[in-house]
C-alpha positions as CSV (number, residue, x, y, z in Angstrom):
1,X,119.2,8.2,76.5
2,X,119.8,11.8,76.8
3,X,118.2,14.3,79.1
4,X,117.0,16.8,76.5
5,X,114.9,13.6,75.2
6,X,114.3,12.8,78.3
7,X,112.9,16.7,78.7
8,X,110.9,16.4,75.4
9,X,109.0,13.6,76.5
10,X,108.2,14.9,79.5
11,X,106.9,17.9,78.0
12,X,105.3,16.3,75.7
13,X,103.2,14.2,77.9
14,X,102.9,17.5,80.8
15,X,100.9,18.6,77.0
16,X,98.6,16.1,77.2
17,X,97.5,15.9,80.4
18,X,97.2,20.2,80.2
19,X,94.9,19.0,77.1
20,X,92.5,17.2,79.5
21,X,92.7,19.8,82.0
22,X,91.6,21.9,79.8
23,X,88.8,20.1,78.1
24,X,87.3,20.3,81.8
25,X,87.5,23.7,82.3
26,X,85.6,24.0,79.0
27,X,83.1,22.1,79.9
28,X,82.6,23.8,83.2
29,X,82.7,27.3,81.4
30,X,80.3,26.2,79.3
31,X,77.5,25.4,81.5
32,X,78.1,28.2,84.1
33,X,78.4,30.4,81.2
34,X,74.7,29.1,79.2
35,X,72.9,29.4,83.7
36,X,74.5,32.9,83.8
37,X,73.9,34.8,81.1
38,X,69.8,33.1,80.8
39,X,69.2,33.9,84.4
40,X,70.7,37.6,83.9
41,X,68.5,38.2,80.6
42,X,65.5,37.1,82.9
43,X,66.5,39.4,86.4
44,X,68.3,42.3,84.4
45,X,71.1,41.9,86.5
46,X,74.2,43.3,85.1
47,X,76.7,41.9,87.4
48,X,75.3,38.4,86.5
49,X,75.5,39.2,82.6
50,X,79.1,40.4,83.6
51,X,80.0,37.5,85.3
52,X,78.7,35.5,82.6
53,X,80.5,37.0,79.7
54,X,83.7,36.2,82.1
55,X,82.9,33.0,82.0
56,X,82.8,33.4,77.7
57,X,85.9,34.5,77.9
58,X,87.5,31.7,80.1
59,X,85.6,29.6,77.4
60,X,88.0,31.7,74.7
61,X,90.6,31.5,76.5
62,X,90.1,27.4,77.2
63,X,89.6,27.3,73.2
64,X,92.8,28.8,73.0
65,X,94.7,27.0,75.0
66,X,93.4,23.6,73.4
67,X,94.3,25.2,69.8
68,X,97.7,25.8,71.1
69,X,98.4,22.9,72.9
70,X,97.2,20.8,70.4
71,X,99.6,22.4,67.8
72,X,102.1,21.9,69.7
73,X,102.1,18.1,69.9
74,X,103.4,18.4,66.2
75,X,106.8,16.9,65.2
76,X,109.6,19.2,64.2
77,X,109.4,20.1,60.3
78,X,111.8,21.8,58.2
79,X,110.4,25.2,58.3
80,X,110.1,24.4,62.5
81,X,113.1,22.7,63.1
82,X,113.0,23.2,67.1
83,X,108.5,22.3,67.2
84,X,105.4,24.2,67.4
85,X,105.8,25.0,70.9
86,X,105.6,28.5,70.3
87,X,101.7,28.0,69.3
88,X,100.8,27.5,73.2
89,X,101.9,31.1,73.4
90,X,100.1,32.2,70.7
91,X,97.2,30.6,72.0
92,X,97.3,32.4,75.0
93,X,98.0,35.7,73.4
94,X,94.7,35.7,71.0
95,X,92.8,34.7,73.9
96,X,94.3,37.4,76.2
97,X,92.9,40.2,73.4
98,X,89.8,38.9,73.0
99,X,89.4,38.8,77.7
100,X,90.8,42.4,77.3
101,X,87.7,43.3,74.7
102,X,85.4,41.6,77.0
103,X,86.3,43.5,80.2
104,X,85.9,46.6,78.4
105,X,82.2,45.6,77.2
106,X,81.3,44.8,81.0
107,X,83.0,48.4,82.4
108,X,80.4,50.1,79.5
109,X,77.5,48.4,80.5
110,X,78.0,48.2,84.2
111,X,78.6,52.1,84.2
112,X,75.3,52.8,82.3
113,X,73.9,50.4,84.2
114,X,74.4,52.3,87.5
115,X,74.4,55.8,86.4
116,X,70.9,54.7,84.9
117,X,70.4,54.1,88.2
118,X,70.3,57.6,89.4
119,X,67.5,58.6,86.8
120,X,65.2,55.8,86.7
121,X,64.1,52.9,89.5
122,X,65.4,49.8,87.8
123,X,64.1,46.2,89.1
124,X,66.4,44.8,91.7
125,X,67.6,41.2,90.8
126,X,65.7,38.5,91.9
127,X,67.3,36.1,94.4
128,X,67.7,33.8,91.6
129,X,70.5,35.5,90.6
130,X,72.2,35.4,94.0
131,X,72.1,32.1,94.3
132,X,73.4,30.9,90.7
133,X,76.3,33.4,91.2
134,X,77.3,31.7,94.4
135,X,76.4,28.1,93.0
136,X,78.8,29.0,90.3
137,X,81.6,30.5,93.0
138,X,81.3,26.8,94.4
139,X,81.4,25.0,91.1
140,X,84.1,26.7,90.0
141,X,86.3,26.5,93.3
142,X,86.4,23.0,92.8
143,X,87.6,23.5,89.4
144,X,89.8,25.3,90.9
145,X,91.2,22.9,93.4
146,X,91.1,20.1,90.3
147,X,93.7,22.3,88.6
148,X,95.7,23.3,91.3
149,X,96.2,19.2,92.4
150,X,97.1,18.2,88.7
151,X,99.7,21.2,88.4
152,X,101.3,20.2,91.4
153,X,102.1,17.1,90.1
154,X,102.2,18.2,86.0
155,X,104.2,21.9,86.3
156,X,102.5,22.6,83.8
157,X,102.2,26.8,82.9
158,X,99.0,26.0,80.7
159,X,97.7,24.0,83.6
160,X,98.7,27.2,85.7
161,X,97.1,29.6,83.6
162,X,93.8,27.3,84.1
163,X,94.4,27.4,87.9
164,X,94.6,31.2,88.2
165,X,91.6,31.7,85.7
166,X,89.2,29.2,87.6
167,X,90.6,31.5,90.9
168,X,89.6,34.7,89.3
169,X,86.3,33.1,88.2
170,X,86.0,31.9,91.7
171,X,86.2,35.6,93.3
172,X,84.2,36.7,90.5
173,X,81.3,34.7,91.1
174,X,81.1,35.2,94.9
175,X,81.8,38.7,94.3
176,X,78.5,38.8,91.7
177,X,76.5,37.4,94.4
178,X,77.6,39.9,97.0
179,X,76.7,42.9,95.0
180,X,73.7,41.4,93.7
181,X,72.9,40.9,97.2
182,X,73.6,44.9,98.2
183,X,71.3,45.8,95.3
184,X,68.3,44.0,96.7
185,X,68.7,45.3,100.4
186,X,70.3,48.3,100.0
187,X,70.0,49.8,96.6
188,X,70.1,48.8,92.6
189,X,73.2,50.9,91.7
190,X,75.1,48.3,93.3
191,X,74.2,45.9,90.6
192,X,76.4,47.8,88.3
193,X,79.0,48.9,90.3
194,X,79.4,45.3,91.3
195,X,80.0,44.6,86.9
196,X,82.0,47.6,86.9
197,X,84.6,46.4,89.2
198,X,84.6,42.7,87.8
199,X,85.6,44.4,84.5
200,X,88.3,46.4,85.6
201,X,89.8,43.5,87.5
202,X,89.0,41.3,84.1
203,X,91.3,44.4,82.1
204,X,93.8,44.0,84.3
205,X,94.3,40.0,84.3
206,X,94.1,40.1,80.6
207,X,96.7,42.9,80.4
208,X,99.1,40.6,82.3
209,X,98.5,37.8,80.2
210,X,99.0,39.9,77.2
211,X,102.3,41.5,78.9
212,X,103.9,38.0,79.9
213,X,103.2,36.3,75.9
214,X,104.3,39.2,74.3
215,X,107.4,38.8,76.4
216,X,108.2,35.5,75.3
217,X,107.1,35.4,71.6
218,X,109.4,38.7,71.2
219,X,112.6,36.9,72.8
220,X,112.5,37.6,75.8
221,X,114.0,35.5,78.5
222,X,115.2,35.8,82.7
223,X,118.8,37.0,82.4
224,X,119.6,35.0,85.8
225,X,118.6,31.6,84.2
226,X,121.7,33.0,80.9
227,X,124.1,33.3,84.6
228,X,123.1,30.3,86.2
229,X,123.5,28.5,82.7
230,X,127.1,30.2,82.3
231,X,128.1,29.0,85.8
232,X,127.4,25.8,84.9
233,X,129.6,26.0,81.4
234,X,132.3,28.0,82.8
235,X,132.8,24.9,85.2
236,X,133.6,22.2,82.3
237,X,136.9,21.5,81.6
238,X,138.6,22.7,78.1
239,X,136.2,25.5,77.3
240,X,138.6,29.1,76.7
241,X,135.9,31.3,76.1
242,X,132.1,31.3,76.2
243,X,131.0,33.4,73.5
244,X,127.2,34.2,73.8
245,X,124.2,32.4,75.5
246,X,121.0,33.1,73.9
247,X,117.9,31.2,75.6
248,X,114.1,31.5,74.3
249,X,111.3,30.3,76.5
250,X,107.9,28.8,74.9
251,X,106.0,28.4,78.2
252,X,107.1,25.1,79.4
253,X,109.7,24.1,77.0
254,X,113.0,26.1,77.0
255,X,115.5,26.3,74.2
256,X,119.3,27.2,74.7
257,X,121.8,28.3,72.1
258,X,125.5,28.1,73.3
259,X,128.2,29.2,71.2
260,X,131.8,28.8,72.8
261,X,135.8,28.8,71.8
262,X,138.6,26.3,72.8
263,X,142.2,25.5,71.7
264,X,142.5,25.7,68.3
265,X,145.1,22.5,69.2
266,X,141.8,20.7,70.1
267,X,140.5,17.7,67.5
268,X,137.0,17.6,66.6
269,X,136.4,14.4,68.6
270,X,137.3,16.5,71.8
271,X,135.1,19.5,70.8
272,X,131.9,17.3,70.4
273,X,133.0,15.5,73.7
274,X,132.5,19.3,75.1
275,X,129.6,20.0,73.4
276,X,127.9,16.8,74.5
277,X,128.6,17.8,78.3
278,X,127.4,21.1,78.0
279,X,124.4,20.1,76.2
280,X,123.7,16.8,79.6
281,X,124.5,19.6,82.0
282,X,122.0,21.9,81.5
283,X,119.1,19.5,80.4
284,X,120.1,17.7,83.7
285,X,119.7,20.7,86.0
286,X,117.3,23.0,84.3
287,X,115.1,20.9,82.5
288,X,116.4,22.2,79.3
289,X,114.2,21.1,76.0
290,X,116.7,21.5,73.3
291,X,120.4,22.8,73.3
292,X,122.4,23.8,70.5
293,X,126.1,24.1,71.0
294,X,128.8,25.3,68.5
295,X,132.2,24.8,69.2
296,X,135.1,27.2,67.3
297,X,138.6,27.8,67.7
298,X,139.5,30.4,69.7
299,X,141.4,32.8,67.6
């Protein structure tokens, strides 16, 4: 059997065990995000109401993921010759915009919220809020450490994308009950300072996530992977002349387009003997999903 079928059905079951993975962060975004935002109507609390529209967006984001993974299960058709892993990606990317759009509703409110503060004497969060915010920190550390066991066995970037959102939830949530805590002893400003800061830090996640899909839907690919792909060619016998690596990345699956010359004395049995090596080679050592090889005579 080949490796690059080998690779594919790897990947292809890495998808759905990322599928379950997700469905359980769903689940647990779900119900932190229904105790979070009722208990923050209730106290007033605006870094509880910020840490539960966090928790909406990990629910976007989980929706996303799902959409995307799922998508990319399909077969190759004719107008995707090389699959539909490219919709994992896309997932991520719609859900990155709509995190982005979130964060900058918490900064708004949390900033009214504390410069309110100054004018009027605002109701300090009950310790209610305190302790769902840390109940959630706990419930969604263990998420957390459910993720990161499966991705150490899976490799899986959607699983990792999971991991480092149920982290950031994590901080988020023990970082809510701190500053709810401040406003009660010390003073109520801190409530929405506390959702200012979980915004900005909630901007800049989703401006990563945005920066690293963009990267890859538009081409983009780690020019020391094309070198350590080229070492590997230039090393098999009765290639002249490699001609151009191109690679494209769609999260966990990697495509590789190799286009190289050889004796133009060389029969067409040889060339495809050549192309079949190069093709074992790098699905062997990088885990390689498809590779496309055309051979030519050197001229």
């Amino acid at each position: 059997m080949k490796e690059t079928l080998n690779n594919r059905l790897r990947y292809f079951e890495n998808l759905k065990q990322s599928i379950g993975i997700a469905y359980l962060n769903l689940f647990v975004f779900i119900v932190l995000f229904i105790a979070e935002i009722s208990i923050a109507l209730v106290s007033g609390s605006k870094a509880l109401l910020a840490a539960g529209f966090n928790n909406l967006s990990s629910i976007i984001i989980s929706v996303g993921l799902l959409v995307g993974l799922k998508v990319s299960l399909k077969d190759p058709s004719h107008s995707h010759s090389k699959g539909y892993q490219q919709f994992e990606t896309l997932g991520n990317l719609f859900s990155s915009f709509v995190m982005f759009l979130m964060s900058a509703y918490i900064v708004i409110e949390g900033g009214k919220g504390a410069i309110s503060s100054f004018y009027t004497s605002p109701d300090s969060p009950g310790n209610i809020s305190v302790i769902v915010a840390g109940g959630s920190g706990f419930v969604m550390l263990a998420t957390f450490l459910i993720n990161r066991k499966v991705y150490q066995k899976v490799e899986s970037n959607s699983i990792n994308t999971l991991m480092k959102d149920a982290l950031s939830d994590t901080l988020m949530n023990f970082g809510t009950a701190l500053g709810i805590l401040l406003s009660i002893e010390i003073n109520p400003m801190f409530d929405g300072l506390t959702a200012v800061v979980l915004g900005l830090i909630l901007c800049r996640m989703s401006y990563l996530i945005v920066k690293e899909n963009v990267f890859h839907l538009s081409g983009g690919f780690d020019p020391e992977m094309v070198e350590n792909y080229q070492n590997v060619i230039e090393g098999i016998p009765g290639i002249e002349r490699i001609v151009d690596i191109t690679g494209k990345m769609f999260w966990d699956a990697v495509a590789v387009d190799v286009t190289i010359e050889v004796t133009g004395k060389m029969t067409v049995e040889e060339g495809a003997v050549i192309a079949e090596t190069i093709e074992q080679e790098l699905a062997s050592r990088f885990d390689v999903f498809d590779v496309d090889v055309q051979v030519r005579p050197k001229r």
